[in-house]
N, C-alpha and C positions, 0 to 999 in steps of 0.2 A: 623542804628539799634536803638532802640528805649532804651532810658539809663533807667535802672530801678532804680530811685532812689527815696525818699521821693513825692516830687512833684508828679511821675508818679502816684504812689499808692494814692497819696488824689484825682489825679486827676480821677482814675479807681472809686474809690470809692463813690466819687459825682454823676458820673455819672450814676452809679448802682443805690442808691438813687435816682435819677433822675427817673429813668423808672420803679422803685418801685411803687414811688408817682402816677408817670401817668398811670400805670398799675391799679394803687387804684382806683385812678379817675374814669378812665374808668370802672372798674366793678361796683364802687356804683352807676354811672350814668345809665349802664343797669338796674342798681335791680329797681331804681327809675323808670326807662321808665314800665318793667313789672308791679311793681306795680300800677302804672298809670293805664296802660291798665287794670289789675286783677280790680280796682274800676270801671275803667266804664263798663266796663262787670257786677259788681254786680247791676250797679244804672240802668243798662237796664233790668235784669232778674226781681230784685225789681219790678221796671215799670210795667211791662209788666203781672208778679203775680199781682200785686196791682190790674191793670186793669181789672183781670179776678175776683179777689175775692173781689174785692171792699173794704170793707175795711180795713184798712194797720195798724188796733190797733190791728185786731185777728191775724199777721204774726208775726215769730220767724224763725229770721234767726241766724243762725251758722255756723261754721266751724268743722266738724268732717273727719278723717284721712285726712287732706288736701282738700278735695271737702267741697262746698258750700250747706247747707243744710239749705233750705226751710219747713215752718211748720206753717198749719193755726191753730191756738189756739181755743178751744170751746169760742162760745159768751156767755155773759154773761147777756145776756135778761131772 
C-alpha cells in the first residue's frame, strides 16, 4: 500500500505540474500550427485577389467578426 507521507504528496504534485506543462505545450503548439495554416491561407487568397485586380496598393484587407475581409480601394488616377 502506498504510504502517504510528505514525499508521496511532492511527488503527486510534480507530476501534475508535469502534465500541466505538457498539456501547455501542446495547445500553444496547435494554436501555432492554425495560425501557420490561417497565414498561408491569407498569402494565397491575397495572391490570387492581387492576380485578378492587379494592382495590390488599391487592396484593403481586414479582419471583421473573425472572417477575412477583402476591399479594393477607389484609384487615385
Amino acid at each position: 500500500m502506498t504510504q502517504l507521507n510528505e514525499d508521496h504528496f511532492e511527488l503527486h504534485s510534480s507530476n501534475k505540474d508535469k502534465r500541466y506543462k505538457d498539456q501547455k505545450i501542446k495547445y500553444l503548439e496547435d494554436r501555432m500550427k492554425t495560425l501557420e495554416k490561417s497565414v498561408e491561407r491569407i498569402h494565397k487568397i491575397m495572391a490570387r485577389f492581387q492576380m485578378t485586380e492587379g494592382d495590390k496598393d488599391n487592396v484593403e484587407v481586414g479582419i471583421r467578426n473573425g472572417k477575412l475581409v477583402l476591399r479594393t480601394l477607389a484609384s487615385k488616377s
